[in-house]
mmCIF file of the N, C-alpha and C atoms, coordinates in Angstrom:
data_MODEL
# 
_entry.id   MODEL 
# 
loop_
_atom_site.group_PDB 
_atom_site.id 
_atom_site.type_symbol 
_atom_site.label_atom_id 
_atom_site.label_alt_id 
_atom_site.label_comp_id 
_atom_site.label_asym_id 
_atom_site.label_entity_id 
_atom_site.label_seq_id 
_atom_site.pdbx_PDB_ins_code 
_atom_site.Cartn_x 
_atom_site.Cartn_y 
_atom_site.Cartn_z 
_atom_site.occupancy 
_atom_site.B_iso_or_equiv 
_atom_site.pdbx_formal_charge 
_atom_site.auth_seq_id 
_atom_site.auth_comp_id 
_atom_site.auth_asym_id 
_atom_site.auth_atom_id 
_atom_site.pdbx_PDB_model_num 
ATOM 1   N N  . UNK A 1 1  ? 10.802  -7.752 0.916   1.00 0.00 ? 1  UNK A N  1 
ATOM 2   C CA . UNK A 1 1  ? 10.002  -7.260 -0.187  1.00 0.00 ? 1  UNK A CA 1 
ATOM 3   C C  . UNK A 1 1  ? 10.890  -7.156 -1.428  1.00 0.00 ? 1  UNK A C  1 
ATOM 4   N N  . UNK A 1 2  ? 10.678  -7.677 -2.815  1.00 0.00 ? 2  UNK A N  1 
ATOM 5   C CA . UNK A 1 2  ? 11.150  -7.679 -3.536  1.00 0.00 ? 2  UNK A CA 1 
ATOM 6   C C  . UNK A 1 2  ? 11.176  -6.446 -4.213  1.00 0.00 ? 2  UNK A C  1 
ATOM 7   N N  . UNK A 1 3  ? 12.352  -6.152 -5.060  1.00 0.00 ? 3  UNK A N  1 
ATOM 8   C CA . UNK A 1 3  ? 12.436  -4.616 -5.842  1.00 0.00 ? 3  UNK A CA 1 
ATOM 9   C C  . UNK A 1 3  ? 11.798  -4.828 -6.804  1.00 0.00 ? 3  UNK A C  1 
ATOM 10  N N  . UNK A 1 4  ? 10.543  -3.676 -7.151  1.00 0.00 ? 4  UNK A N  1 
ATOM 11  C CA . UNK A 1 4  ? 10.054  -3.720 -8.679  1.00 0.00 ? 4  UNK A CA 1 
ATOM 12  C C  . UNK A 1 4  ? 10.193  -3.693 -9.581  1.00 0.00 ? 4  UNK A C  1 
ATOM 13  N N  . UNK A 1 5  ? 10.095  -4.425 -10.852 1.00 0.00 ? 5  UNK A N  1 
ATOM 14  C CA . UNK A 1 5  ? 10.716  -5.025 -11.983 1.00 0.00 ? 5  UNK A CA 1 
ATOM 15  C C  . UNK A 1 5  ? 10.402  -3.944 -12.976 1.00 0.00 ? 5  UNK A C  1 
ATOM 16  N N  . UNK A 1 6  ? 11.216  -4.070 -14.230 1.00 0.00 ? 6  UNK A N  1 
ATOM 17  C CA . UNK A 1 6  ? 10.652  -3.079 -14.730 1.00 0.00 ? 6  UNK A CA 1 
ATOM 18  C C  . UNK A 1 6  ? 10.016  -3.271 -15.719 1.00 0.00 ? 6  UNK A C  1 
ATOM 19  N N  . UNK A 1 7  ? 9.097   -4.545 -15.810 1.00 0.00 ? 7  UNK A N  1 
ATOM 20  C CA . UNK A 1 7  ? 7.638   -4.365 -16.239 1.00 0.00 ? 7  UNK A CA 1 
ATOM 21  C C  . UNK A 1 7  ? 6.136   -4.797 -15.511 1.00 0.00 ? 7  UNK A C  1 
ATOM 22  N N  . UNK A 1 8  ? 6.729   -4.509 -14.387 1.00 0.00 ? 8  UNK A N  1 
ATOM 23  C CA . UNK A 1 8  ? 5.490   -4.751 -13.213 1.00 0.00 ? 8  UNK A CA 1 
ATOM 24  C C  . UNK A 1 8  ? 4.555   -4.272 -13.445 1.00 0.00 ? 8  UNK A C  1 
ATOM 25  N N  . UNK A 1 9  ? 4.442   -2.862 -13.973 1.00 0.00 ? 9  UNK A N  1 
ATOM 26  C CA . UNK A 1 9  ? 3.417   -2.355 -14.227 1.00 0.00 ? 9  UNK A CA 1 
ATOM 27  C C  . UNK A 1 9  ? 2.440   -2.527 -15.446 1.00 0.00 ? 9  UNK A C  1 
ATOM 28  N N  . UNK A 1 10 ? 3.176   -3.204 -16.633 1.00 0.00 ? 10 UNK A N  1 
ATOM 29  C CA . UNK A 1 10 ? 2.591   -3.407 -17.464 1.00 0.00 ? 10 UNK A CA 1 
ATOM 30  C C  . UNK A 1 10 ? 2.002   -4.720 -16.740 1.00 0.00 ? 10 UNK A C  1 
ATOM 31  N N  . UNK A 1 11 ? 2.625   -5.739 -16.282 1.00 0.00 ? 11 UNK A N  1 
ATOM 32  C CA . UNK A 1 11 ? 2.026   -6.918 -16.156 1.00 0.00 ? 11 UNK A CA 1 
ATOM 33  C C  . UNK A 1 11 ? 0.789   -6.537 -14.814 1.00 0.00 ? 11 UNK A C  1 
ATOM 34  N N  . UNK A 1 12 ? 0.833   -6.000 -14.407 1.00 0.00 ? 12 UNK A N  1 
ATOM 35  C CA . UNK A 1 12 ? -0.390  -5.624 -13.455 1.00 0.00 ? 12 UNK A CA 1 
ATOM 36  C C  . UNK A 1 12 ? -1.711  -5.070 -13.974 1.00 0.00 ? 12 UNK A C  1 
ATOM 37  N N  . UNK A 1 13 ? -1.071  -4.504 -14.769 1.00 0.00 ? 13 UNK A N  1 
ATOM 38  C CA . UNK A 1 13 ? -2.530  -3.775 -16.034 1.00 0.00 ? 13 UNK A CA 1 
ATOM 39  C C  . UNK A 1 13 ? -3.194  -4.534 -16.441 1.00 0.00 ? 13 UNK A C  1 
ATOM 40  N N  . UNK A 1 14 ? -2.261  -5.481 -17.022 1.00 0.00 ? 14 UNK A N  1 
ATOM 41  C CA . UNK A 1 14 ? -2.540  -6.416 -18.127 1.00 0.00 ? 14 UNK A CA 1 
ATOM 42  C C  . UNK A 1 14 ? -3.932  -7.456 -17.270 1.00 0.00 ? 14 UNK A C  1 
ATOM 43  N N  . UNK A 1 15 ? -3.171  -8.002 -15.865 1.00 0.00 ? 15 UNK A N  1 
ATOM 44  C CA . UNK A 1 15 ? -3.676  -8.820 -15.071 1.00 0.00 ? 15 UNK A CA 1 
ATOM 45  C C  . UNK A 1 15 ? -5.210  -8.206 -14.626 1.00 0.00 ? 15 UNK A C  1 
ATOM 46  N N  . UNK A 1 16 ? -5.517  -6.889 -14.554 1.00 0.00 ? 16 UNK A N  1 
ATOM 47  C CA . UNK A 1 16 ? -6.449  -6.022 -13.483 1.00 0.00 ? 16 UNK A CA 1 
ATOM 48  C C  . UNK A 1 16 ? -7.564  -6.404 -14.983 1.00 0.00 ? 16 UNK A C  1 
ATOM 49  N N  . UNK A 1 17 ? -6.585  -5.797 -16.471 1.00 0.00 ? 17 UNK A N  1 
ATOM 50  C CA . UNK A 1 17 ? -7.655  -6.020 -17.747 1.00 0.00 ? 17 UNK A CA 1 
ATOM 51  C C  . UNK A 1 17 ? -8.514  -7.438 -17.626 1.00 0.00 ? 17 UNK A C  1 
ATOM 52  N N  . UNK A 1 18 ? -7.746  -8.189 -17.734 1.00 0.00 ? 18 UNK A N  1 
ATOM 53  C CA . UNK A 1 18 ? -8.080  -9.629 -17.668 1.00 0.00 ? 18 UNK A CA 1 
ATOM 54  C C  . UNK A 1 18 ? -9.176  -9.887 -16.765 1.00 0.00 ? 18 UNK A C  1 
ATOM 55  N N  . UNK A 1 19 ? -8.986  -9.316 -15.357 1.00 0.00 ? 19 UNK A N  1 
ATOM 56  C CA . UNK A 1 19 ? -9.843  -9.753 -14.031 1.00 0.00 ? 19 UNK A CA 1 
ATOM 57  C C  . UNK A 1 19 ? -11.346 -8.738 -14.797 1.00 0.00 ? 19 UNK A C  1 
ATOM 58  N N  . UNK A 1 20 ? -11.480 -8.058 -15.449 1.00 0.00 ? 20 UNK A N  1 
ATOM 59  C CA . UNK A 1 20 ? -12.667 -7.122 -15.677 1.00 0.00 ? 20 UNK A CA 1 
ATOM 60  C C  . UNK A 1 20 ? -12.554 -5.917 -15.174 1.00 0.00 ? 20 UNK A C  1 
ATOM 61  N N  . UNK A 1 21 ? -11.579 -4.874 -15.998 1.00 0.00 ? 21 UNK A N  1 
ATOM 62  C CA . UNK A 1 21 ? -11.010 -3.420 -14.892 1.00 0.00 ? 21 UNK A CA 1 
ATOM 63  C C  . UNK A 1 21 ? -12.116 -3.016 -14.986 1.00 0.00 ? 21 UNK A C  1 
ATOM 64  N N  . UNK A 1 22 ? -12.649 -2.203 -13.849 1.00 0.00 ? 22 UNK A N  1 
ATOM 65  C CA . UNK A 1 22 ? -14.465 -1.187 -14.403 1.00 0.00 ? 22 UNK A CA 1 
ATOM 66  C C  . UNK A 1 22 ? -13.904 0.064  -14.441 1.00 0.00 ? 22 UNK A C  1 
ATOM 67  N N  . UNK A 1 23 ? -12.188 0.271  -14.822 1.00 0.00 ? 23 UNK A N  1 
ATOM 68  C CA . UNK A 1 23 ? -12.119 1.800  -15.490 1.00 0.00 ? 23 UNK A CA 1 
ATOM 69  C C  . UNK A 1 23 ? -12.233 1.618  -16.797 1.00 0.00 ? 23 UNK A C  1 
ATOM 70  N N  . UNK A 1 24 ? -11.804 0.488  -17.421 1.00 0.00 ? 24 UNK A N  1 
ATOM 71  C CA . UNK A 1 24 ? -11.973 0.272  -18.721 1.00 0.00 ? 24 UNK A CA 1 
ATOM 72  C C  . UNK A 1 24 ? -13.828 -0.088 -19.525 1.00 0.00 ? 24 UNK A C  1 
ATOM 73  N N  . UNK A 1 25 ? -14.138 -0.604 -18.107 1.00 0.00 ? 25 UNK A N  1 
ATOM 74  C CA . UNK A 1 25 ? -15.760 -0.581 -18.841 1.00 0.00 ? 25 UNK A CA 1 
ATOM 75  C C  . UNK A 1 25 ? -16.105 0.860  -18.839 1.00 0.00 ? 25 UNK A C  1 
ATOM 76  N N  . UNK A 1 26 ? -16.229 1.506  -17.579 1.00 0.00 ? 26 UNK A N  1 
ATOM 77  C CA . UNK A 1 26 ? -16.483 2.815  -18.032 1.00 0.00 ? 26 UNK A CA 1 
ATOM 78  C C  . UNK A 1 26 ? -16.306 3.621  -19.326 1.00 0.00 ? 26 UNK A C  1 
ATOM 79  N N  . UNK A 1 27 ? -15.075 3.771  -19.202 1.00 0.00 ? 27 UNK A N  1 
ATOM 80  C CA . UNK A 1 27 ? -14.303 4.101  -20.512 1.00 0.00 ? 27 UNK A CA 1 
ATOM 81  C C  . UNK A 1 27 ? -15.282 3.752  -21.858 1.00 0.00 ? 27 UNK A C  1 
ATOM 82  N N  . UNK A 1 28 ? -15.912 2.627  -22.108 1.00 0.00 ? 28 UNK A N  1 
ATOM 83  C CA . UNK A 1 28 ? -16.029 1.792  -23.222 1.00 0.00 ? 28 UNK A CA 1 
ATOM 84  C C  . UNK A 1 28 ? -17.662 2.393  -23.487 1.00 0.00 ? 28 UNK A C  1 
ATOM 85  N N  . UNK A 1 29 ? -18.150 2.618  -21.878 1.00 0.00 ? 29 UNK A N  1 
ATOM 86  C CA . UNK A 1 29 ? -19.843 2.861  -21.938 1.00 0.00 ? 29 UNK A CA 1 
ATOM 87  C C  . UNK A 1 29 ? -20.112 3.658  -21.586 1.00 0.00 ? 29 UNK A C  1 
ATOM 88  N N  . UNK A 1 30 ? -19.802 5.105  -21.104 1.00 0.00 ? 30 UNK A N  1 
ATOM 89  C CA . UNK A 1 30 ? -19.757 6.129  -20.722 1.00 0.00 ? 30 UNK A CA 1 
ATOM 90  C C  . UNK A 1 30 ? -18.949 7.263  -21.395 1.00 0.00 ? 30 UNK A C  1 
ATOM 91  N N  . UNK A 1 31 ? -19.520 8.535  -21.605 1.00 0.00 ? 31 UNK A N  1 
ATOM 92  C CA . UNK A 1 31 ? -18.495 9.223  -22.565 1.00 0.00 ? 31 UNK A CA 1 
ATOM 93  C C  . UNK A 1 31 ? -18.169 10.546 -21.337 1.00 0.00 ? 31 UNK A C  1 
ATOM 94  N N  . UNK A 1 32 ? -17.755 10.401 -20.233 1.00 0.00 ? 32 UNK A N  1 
ATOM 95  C CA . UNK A 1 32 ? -17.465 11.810 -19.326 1.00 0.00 ? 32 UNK A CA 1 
ATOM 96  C C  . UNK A 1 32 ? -16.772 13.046 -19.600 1.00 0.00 ? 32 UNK A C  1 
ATOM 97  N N  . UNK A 1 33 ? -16.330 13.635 -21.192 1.00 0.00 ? 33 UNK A N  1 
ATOM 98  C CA . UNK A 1 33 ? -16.062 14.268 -21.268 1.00 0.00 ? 33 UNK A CA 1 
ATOM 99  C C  . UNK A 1 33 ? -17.249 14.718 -21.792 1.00 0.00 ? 33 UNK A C  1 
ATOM 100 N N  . UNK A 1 34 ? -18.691 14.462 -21.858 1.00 0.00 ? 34 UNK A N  1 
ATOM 101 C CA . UNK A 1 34 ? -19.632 15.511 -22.196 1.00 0.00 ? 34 UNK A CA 1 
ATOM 102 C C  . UNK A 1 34 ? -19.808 15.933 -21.188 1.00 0.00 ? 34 UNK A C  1 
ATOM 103 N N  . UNK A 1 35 ? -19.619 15.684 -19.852 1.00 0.00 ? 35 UNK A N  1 
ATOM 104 C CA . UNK A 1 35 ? -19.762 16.591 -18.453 1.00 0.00 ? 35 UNK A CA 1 
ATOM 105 C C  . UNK A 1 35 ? -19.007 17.683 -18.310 1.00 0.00 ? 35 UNK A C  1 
ATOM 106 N N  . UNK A 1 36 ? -17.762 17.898 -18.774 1.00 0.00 ? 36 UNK A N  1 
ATOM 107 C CA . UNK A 1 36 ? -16.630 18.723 -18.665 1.00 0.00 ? 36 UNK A CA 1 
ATOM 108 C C  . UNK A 1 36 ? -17.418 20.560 -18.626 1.00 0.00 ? 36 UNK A C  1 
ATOM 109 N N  . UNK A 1 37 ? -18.272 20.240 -19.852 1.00 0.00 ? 37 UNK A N  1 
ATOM 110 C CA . UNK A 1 37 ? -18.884 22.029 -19.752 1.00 0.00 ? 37 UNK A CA 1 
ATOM 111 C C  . UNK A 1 37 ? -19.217 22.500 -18.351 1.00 0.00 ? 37 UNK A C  1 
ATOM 112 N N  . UNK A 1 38 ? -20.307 21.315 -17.893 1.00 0.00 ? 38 UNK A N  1 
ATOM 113 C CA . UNK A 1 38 ? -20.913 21.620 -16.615 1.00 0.00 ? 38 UNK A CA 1 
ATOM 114 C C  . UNK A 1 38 ? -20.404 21.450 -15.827 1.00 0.00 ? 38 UNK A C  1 
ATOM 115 N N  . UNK A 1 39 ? -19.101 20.840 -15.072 1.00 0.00 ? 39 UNK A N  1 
ATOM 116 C CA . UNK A 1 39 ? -18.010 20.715 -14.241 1.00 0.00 ? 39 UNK A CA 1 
ATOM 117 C C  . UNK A 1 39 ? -17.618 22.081 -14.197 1.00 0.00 ? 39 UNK A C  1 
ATOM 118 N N  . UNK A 1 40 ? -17.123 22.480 -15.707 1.00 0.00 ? 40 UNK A N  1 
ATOM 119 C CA . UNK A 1 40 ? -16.299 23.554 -15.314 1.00 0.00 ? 40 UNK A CA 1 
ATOM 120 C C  . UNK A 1 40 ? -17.098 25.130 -15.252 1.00 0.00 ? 40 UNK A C  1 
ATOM 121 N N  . UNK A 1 41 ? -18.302 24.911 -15.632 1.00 0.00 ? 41 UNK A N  1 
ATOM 122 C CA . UNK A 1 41 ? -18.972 25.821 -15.080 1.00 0.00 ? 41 UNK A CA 1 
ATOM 123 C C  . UNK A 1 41 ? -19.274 25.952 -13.759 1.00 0.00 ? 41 UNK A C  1 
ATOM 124 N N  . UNK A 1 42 ? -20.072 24.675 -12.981 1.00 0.00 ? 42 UNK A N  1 
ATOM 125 C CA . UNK A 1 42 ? -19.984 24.845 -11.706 1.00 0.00 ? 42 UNK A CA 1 
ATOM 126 C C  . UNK A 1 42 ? -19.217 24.845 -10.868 1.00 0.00 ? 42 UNK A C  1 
ATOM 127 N N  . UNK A 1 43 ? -17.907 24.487 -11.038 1.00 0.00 ? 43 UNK A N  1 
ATOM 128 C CA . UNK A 1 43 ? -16.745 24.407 -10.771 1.00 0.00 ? 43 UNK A CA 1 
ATOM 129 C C  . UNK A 1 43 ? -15.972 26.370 -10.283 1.00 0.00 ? 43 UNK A C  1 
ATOM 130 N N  . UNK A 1 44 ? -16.133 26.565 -11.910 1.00 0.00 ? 44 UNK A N  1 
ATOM 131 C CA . UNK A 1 44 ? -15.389 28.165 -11.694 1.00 0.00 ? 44 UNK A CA 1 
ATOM 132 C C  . UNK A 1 44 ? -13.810 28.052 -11.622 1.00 0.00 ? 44 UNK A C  1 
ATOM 133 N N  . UNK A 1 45 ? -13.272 27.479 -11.669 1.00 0.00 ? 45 UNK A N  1 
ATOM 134 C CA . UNK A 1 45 ? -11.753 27.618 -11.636 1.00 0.00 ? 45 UNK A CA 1 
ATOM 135 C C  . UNK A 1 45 ? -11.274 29.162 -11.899 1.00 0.00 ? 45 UNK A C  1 
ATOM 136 N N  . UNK A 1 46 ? -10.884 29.648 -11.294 1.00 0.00 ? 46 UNK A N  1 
ATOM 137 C CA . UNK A 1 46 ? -9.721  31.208 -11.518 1.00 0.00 ? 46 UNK A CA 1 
ATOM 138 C C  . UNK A 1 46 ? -8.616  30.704 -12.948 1.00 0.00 ? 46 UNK A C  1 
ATOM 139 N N  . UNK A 1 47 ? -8.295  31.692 -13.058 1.00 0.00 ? 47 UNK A N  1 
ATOM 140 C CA . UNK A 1 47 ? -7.938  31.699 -14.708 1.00 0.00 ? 47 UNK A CA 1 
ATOM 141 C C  . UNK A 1 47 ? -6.553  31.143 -14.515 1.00 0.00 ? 47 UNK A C  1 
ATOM 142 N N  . UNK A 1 48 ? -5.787  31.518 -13.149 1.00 0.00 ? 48 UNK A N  1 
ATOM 143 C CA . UNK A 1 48 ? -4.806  31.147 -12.755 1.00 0.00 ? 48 UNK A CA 1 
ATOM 144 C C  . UNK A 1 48 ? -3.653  32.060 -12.842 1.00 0.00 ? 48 UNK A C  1 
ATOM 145 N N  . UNK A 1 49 ? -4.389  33.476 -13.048 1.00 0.00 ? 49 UNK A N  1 
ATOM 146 C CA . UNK A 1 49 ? -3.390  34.631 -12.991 1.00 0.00 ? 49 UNK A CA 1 
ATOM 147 C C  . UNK A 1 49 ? -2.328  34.961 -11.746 1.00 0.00 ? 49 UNK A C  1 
ATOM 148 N N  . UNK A 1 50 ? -2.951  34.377 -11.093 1.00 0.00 ? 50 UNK A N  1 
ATOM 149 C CA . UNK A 1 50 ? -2.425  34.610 -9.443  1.00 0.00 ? 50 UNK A CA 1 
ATOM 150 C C  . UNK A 1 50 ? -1.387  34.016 -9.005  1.00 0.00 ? 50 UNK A C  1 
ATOM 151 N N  . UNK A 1 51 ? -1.662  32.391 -10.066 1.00 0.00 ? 51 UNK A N  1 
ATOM 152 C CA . UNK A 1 51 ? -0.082  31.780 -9.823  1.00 0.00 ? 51 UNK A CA 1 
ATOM 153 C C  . UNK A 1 51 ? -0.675  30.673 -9.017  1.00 0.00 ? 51 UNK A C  1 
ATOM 154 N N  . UNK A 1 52 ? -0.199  29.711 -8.403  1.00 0.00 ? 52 UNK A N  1 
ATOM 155 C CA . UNK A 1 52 ? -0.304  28.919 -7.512  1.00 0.00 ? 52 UNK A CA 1 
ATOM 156 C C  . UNK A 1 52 ? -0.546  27.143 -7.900  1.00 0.00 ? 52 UNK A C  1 
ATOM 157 N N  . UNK A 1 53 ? -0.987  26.189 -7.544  1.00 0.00 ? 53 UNK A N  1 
ATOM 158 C CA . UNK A 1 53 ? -1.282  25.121 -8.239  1.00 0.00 ? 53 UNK A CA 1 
ATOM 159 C C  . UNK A 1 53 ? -2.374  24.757 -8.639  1.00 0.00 ? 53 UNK A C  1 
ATOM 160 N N  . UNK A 1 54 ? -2.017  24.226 -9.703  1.00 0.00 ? 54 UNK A N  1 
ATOM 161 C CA . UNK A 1 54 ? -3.439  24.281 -11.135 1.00 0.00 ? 54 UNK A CA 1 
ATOM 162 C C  . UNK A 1 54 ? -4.257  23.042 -10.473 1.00 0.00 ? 54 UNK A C  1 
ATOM 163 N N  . UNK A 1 55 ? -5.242  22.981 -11.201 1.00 0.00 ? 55 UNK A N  1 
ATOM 164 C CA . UNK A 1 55 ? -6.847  21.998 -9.984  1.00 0.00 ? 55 UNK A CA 1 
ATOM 165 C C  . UNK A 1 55 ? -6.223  20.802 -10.627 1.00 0.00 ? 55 UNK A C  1 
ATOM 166 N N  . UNK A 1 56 ? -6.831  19.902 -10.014 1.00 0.00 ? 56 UNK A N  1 
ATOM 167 C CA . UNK A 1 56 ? -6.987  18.423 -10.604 1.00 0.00 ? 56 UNK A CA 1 
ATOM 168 C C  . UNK A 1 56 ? -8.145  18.782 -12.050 1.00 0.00 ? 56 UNK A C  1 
ATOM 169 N N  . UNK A 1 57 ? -8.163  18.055 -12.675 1.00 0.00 ? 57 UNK A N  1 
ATOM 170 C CA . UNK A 1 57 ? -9.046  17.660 -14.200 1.00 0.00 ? 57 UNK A CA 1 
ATOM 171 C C  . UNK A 1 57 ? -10.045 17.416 -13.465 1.00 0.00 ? 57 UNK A C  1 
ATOM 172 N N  . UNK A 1 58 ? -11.117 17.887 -13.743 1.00 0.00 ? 58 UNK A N  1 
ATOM 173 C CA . UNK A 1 58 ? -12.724 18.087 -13.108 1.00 0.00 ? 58 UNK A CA 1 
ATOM 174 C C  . UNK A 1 58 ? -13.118 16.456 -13.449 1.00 0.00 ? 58 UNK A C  1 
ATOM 175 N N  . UNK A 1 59 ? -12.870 15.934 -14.493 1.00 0.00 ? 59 UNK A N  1 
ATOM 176 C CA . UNK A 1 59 ? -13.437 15.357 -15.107 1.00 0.00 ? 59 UNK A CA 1 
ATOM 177 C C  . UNK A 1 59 ? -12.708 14.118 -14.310 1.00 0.00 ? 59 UNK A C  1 
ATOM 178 N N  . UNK A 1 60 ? -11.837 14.040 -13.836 1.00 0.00 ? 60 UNK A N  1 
ATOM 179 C CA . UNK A 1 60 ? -10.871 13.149 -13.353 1.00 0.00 ? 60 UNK A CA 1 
ATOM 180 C C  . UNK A 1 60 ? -11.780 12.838 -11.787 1.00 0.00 ? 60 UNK A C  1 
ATOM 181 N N  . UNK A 1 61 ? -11.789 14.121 -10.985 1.00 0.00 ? 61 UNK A N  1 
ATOM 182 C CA . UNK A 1 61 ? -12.048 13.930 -9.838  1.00 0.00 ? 61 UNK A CA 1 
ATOM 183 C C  . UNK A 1 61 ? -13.890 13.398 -10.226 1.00 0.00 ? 61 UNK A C  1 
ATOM 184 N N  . UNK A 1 62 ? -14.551 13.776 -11.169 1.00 0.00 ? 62 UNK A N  1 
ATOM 185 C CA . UNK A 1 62 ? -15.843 13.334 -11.169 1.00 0.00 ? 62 UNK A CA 1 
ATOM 186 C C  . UNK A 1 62 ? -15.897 11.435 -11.423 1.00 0.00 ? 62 UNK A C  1 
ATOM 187 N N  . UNK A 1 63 ? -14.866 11.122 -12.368 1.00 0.00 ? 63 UNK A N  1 
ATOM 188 C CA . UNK A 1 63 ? -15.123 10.122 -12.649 1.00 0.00 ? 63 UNK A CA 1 
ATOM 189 C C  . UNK A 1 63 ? -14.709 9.325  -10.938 1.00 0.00 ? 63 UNK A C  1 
ATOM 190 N N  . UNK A 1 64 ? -13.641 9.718  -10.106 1.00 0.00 ? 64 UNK A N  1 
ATOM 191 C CA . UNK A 1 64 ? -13.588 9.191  -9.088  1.00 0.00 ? 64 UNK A CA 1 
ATOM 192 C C  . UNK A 1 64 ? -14.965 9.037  -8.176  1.00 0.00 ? 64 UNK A C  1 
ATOM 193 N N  . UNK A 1 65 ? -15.476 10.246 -7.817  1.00 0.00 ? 65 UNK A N  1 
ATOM 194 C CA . UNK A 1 65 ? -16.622 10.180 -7.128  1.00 0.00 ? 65 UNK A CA 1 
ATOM 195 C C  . UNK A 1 65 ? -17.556 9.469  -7.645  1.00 0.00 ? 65 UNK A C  1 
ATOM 196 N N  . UNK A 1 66 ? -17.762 9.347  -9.082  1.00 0.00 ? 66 UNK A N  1 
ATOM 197 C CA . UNK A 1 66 ? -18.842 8.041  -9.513  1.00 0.00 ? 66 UNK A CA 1 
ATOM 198 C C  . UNK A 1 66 ? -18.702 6.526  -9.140  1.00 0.00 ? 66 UNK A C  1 
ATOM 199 N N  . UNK A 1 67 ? -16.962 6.392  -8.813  1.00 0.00 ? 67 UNK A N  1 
ATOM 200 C CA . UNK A 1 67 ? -16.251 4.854  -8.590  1.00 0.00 ? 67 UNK A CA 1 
ATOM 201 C C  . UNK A 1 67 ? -16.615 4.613  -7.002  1.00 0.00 ? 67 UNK A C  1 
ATOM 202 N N  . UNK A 1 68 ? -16.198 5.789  -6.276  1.00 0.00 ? 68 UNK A N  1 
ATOM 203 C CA . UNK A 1 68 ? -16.581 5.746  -5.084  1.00 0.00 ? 68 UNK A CA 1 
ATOM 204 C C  . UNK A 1 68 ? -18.081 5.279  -4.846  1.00 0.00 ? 68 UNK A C  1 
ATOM 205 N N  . UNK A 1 69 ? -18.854 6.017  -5.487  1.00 0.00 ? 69 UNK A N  1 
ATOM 206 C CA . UNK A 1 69 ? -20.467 6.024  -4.957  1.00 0.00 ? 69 UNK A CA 1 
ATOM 207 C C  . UNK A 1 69 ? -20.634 4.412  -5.292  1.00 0.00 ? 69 UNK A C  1 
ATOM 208 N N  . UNK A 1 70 ? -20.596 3.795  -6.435  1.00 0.00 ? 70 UNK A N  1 
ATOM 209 C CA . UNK A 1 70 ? -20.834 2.586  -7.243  1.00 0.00 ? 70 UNK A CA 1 
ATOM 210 C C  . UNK A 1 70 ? -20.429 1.831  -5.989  1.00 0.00 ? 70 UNK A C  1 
ATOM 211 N N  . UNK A 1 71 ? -18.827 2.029  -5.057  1.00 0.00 ? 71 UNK A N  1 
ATOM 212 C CA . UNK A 1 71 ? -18.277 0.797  -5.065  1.00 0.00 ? 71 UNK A CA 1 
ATOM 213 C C  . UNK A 1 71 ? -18.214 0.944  -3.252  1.00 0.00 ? 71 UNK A C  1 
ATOM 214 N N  . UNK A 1 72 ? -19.160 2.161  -2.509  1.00 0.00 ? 72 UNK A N  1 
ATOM 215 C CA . UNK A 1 72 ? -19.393 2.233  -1.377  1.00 0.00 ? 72 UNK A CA 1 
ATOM 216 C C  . UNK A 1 72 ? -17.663 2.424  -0.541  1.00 0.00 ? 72 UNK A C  1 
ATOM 217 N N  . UNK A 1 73 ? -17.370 3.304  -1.146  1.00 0.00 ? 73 UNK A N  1 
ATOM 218 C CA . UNK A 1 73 ? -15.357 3.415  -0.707  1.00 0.00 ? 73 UNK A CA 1 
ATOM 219 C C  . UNK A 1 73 ? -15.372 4.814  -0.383  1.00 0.00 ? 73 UNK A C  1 
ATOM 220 N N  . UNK A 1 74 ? -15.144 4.532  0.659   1.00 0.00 ? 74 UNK A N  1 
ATOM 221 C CA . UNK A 1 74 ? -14.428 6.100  1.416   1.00 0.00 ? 74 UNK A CA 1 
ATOM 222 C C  . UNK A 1 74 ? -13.148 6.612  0.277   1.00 0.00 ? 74 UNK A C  1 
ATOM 223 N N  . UNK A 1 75 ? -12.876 8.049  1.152   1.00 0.00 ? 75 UNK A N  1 
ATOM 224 C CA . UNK A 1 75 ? -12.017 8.510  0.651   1.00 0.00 ? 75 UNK A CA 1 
ATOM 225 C C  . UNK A 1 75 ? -10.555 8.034  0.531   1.00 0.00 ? 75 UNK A C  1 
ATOM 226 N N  . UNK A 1 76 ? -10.228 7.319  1.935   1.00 0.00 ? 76 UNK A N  1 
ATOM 227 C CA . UNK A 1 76 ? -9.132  6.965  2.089   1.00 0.00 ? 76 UNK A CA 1 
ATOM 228 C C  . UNK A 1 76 ? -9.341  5.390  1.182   1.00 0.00 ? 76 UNK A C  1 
ATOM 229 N N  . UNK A 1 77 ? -9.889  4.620  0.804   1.00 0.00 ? 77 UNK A N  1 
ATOM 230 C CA . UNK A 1 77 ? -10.150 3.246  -0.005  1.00 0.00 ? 77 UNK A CA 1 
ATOM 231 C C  . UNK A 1 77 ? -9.779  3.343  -1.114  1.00 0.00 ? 77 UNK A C  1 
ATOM 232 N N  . UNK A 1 78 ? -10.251 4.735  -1.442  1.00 0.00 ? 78 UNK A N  1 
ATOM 233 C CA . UNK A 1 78 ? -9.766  5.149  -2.776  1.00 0.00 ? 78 UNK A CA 1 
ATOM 234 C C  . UNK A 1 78 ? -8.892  5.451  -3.211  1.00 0.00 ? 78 UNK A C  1 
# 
């Protein structure tokens, strides 16, 4: 296995853009930060006085579960 270069990652982006990324269509046709109110209302997060590790971005894990549902992918696919 070859060692990763150090612009693999750009050139992989670049390549995924090209193929039609559907995070970037999303992105382009969908605005998911108007969900954020209602995430984090139903959500409830603790203020975090207590200490411990802070949540994932609501908005992060929602946009996953929309990719999932669309693209019929388990958890582990994802």
């Amino acid at each position: 296995m070859k060692q990763p270069g150090f612009f693999d990652v750009e050139e992989r982006l670049a390549r995924l853009s090209g193929l039609g990324d559907q995070l970037e269509a999303f992105s382009r046709t969908v605005d998911f930060e108007a969900f954020r109110p209602d995430l984090d209302k139903a959500l409830a997060y603790s203020d975090g006085s207590k200490g411990g590790r802070p949540p994932f971005d609501p908005v992060l894990m929602f946009k996953i579960l929309v990719i999932q549902t669309l693209n019929n992918l388990s958890d582990e696919r994802t």
